[in-house]
DRENPA-3360 file (N, C-alpha, C; in nm, 2 decimals, always signed):
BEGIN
1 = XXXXXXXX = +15.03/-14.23/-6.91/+15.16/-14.23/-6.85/+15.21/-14.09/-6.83 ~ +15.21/-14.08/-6.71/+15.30/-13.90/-6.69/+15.44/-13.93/-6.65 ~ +15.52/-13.83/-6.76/+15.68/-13.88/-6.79/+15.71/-13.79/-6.61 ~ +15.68/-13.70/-6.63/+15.70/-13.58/-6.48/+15.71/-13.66/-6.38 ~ +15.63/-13.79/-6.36/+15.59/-13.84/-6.23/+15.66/-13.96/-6.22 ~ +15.73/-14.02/-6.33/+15.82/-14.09/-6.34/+15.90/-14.11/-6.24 ~ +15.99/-14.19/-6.19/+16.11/-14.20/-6.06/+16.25/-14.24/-6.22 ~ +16.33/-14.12/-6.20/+16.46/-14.16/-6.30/+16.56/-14.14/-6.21;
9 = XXXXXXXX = +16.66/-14.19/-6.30/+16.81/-14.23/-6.20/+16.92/-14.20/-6.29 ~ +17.03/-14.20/-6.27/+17.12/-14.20/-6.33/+17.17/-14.36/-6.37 ~ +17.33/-14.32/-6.47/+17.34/-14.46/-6.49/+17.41/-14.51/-6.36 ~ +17.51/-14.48/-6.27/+17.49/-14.52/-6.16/+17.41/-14.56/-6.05 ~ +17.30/-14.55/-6.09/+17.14/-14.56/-6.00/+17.13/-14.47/-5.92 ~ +17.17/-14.33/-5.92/+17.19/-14.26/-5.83/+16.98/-14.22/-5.85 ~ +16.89/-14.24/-5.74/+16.76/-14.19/-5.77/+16.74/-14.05/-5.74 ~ +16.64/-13.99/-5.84/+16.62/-13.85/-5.84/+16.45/-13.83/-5.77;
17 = XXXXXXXX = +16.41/-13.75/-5.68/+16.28/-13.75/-5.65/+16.21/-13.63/-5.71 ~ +16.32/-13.61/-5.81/+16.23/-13.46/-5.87/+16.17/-13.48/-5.99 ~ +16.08/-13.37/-6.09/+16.04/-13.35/-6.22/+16.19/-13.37/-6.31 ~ +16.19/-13.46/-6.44/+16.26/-13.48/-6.51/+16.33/-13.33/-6.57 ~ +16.22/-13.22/-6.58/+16.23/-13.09/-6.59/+16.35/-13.00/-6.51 ~ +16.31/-13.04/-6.38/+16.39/-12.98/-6.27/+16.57/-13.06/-6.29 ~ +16.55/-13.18/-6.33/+16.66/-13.23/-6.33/+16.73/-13.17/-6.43 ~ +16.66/-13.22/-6.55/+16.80/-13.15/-6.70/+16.77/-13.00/-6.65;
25 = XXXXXXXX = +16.72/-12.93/-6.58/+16.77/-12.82/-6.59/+16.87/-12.79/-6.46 ~ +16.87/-12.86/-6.41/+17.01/-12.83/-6.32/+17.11/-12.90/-6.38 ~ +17.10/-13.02/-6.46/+17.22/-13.06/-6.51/+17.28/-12.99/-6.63 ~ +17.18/-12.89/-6.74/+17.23/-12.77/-6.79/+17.31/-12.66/-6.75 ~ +17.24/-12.61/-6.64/+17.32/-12.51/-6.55/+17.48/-12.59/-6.55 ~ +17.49/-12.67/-6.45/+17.59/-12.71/-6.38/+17.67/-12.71/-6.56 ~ +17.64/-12.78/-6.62/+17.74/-12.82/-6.74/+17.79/-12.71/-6.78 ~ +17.69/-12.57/-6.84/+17.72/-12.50/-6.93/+17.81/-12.39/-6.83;
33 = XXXXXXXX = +17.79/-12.39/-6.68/+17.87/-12.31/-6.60/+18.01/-12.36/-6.63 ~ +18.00/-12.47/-6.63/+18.16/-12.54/-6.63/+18.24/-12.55/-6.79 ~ +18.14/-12.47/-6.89/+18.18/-12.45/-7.01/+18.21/-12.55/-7.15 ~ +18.07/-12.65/-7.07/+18.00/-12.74/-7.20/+17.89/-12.66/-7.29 ~ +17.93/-12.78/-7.39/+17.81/-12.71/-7.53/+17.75/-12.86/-7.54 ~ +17.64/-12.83/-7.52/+17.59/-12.94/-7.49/+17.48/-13.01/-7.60 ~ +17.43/-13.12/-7.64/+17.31/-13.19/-7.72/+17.25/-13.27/-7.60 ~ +17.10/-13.27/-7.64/+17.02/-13.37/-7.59/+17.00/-13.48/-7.66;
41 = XXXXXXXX = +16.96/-13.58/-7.63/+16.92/-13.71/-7.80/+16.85/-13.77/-7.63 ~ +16.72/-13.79/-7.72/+16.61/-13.89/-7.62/+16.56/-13.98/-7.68 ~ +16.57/-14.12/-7.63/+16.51/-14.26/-7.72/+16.44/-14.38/-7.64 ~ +16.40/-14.41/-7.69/+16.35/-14.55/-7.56/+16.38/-14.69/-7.67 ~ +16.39/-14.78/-7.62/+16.34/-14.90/-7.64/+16.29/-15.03/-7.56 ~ +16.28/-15.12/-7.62/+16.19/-15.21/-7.56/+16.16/-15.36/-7.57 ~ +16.20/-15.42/-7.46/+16.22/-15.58/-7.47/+16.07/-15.68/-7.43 ~ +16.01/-15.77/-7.51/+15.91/-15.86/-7.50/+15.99/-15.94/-7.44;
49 = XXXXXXXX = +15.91/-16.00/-7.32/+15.91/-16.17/-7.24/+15.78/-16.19/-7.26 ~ +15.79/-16.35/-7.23/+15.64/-16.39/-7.23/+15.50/-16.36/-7.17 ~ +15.51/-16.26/-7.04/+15.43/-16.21/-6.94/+15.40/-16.06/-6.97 ~ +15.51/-16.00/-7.05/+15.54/-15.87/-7.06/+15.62/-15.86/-7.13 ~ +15.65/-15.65/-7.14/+15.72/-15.60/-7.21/+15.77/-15.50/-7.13 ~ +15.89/-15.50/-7.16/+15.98/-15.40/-7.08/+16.01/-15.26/-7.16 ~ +16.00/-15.15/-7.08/+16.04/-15.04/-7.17/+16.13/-14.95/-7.12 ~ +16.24/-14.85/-7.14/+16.33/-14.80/-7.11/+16.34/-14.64/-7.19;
57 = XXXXXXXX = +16.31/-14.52/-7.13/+16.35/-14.40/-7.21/+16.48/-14.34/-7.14 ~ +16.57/-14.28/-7.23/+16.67/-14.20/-7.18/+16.68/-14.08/-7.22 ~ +16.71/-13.98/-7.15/+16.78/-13.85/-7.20/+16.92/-13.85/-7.18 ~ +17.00/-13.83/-7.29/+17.11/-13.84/-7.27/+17.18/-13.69/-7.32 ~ +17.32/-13.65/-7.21/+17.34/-13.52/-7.20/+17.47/-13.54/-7.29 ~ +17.49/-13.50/-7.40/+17.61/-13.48/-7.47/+17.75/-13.35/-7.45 ~ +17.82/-13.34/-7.40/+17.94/-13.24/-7.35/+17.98/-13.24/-7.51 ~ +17.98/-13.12/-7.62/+18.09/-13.14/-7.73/+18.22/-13.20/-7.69;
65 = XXXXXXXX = +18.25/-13.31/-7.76/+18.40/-13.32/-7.74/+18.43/-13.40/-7.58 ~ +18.36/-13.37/-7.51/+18.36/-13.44/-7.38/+18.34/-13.60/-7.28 ~ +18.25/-13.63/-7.40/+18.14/-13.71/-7.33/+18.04/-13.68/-7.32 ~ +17.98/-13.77/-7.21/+17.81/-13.71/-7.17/+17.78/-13.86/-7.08 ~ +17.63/-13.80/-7.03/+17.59/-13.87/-6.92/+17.41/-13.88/-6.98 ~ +17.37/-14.00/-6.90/+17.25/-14.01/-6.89/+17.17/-14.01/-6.78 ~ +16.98/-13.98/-6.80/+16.91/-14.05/-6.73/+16.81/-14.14/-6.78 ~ +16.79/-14.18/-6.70/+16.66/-14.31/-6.74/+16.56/-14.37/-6.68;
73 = XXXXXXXX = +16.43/-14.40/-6.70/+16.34/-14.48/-6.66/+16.30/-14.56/-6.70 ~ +16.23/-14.65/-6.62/+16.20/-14.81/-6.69/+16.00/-14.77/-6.63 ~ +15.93/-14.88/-6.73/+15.80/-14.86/-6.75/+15.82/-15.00/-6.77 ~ +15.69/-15.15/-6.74/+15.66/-15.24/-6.72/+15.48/-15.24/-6.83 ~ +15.46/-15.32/-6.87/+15.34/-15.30/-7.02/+15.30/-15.47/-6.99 ~ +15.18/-15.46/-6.97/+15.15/-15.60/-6.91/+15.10/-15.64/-7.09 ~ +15.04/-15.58/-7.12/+14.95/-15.64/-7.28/+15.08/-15.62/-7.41 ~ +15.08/-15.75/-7.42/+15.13/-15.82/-7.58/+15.08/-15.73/-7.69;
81 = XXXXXXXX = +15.18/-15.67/-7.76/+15.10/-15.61/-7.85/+15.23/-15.62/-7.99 ~ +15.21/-15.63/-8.11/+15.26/-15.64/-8.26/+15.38/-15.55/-8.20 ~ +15.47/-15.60/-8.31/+15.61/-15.55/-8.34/+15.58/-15.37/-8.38 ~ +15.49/-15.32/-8.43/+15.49/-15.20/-8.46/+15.41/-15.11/-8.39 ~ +15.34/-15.15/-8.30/+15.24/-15.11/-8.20/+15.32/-15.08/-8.11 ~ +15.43/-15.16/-8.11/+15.53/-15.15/-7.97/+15.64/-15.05/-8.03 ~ +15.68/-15.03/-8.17/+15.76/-14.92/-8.20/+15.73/-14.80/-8.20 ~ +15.60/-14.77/-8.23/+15.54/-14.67/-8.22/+15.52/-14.63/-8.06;
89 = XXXXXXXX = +15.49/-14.71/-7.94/+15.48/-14.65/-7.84/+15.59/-14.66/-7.81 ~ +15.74/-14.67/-7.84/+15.87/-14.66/-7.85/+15.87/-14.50/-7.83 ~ +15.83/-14.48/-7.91/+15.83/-14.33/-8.02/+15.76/-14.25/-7.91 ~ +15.67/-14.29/-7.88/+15.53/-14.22/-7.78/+15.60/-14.16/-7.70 ~ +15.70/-14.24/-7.64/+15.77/-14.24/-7.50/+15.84/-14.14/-7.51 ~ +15.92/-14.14/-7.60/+16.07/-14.07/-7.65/+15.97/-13.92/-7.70 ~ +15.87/-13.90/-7.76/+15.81/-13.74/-7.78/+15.77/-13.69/-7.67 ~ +15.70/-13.74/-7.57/+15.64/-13.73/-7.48/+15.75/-13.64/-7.40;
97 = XXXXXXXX = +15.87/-13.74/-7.36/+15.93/-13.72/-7.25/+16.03/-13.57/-7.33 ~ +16.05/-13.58/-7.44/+16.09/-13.45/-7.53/+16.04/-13.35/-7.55 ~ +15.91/-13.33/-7.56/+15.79/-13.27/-7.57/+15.81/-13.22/-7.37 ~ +15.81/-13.31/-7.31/+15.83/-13.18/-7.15/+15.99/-13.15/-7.13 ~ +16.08/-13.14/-7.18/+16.20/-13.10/-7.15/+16.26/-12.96/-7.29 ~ +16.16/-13.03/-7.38/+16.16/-12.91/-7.49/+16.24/-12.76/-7.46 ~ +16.14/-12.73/-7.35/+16.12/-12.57/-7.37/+16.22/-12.53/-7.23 ~ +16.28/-12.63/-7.19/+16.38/-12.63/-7.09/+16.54/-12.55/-7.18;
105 = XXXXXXXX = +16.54/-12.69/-7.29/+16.62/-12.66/-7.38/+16.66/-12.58/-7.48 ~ +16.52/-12.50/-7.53/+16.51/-12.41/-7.59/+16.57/-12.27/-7.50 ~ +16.53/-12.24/-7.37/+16.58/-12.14/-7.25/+16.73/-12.15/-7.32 ~ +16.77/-12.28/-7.28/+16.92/-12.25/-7.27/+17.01/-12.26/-7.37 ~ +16.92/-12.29/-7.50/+16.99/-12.31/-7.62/+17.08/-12.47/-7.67 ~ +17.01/-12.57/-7.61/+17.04/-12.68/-7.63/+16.99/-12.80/-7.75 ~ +17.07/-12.82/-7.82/+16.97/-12.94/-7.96/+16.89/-13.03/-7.91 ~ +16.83/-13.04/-7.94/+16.75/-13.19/-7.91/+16.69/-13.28/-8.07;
113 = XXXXXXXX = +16.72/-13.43/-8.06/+16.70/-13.51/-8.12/+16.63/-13.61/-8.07 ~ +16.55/-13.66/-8.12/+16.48/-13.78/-8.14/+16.52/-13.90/-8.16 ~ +16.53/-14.02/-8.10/+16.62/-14.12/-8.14/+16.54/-14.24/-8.18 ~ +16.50/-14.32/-8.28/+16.42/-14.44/-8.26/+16.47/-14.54/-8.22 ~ +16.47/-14.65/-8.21/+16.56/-14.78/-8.27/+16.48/-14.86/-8.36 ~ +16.46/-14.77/-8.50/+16.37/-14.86/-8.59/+16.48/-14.87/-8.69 ~ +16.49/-14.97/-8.79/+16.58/-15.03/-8.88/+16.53/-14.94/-9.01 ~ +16.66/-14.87/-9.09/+16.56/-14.79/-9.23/+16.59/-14.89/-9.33;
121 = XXXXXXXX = +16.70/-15.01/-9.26/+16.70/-15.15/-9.41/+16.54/-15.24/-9.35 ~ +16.45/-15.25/-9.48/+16.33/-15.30/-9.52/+16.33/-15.41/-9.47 ~ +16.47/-15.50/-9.48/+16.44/-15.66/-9.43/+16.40/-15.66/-9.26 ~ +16.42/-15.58/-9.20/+16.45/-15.57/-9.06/+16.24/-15.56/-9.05 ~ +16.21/-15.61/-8.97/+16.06/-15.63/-8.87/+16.02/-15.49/-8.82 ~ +16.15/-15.41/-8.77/+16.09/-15.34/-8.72/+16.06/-15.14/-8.82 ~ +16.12/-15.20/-8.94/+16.09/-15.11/-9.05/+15.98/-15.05/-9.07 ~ +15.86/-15.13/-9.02/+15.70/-15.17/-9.11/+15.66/-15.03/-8.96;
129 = XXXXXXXX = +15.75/-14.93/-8.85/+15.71/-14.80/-8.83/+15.78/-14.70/-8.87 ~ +15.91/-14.71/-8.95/+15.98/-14.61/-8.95/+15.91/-14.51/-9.07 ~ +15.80/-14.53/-9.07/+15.76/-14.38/-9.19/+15.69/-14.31/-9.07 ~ +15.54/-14.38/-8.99/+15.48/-14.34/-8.92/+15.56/-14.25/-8.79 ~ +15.66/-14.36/-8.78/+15.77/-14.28/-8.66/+15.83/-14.12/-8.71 ~ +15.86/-14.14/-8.83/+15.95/-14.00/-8.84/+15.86/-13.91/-8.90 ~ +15.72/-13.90/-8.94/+15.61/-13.86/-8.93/+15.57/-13.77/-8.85 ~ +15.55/-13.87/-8.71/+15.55/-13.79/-8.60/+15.61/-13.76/-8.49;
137 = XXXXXXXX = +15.72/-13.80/-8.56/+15.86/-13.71/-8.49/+15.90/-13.53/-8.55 ~ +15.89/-13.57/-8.67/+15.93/-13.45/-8.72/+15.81/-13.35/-8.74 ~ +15.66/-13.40/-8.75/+15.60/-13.32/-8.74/+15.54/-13.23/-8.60 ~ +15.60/-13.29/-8.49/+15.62/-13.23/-8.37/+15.73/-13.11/-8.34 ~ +15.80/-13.12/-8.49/+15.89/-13.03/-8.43/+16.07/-13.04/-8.42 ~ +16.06/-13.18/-8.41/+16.20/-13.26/-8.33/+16.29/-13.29/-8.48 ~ +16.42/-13.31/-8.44/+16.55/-13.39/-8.53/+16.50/-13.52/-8.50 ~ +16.46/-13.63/-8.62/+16.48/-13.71/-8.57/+16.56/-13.82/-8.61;
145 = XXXXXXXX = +16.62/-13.92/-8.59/+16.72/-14.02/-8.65/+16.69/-14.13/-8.58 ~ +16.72/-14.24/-8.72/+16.69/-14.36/-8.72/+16.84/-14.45/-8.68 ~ +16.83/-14.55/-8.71/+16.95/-14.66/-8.68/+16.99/-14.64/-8.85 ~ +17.16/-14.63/-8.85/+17.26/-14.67/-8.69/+17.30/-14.52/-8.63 ~ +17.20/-14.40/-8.69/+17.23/-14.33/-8.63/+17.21/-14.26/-8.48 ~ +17.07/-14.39/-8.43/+17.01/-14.33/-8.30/+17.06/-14.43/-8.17 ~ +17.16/-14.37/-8.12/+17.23/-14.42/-8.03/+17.19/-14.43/-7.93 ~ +17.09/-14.35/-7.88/+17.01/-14.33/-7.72/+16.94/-14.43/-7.75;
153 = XXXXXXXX = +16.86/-14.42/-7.84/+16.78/-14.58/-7.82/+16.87/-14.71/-7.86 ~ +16.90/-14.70/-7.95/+16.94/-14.84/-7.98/+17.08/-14.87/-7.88 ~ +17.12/-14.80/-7.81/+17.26/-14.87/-7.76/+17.24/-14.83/-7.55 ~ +17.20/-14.68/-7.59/+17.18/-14.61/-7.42/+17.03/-14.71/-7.35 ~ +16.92/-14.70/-7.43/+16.77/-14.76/-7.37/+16.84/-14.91/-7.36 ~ +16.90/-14.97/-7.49/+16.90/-15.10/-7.47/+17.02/-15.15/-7.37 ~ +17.06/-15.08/-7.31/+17.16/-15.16/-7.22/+17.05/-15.12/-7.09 ~ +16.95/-15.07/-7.06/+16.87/-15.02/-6.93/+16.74/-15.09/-6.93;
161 = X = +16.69/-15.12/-7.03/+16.58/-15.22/-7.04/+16.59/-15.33/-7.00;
% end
């Protein structure tokens, strides 16, 4: 899967025909001209039906104090696969697409975090990735946060999925 080649949109569905790259970095410019301080937080999650599975990554643009705005793509996964096979390529999605906007944000001096939507209470199903997840989250480099701290996935992906 190449995140670059992706078609993202805003949350108004406004569609972008550019590199995800090209986009946060105009939406950096434009913000930080206008005299935002800005965070990035990128997450995905992901909904099973019986045929499939749905999956959703966001980058979301944080204004200090302001607000913030998203973008997002959806990906379609024909093969059924375990509850932690699917968190982990949760995870995939969310470094990946992090991993190319990285060095965008580094230029300009922007945070970036990592967001899962894995549960760190043990009774929760989807626990049985959160070691492997923040493993290789953090050994890539990245901030990363679990639930209820990771809002891009658990609240931004899941309203777009």
């Amino acid at each position: 899967m190449k995140i670059a080649q992706q078609k993202w949109r805003n949350f108004s569905g406004k569609m972008f025909n550019l590199p995800i790259t090209d986009i946060i970095e105009n939406a950096i410019i434009k913000e930080q001209k206008a005299g935002h301080r800005l965070k990035v937080c990128v997450g995905s999650d992901s909904q099973a039906y019986k045929s499939h599975i749905e999956y959703a990554t966001v980058i979301v643009v944080l204004r200090e104090g302001k607000g913030g705005f998203m973008f997002m793509t959806n990906y379609s996964g024909t093969k059924h696969i375990g509850i932690k096979e699917r968190m982990l390529k949760e995870v995939t999605m969310s470094v990946e697409t992090a991993y190319s906007v990285c060095h965008i944000l580094d230029e300009y001096n922007v945070e970036l975090e990592v967001h899962v939507d894995i549960n760190t209470n043990p009774k929760f199903e989807s626990n049985v990735a959160l070691k492997d997840a923040m493993s290789y989250i953090l050994g890539m480099g990245f901030v990363f946060k679990a639930k209820p701290y990771a809002f891009a996935s658990s609240s931004c992906a899941d309203k777009v999925v």
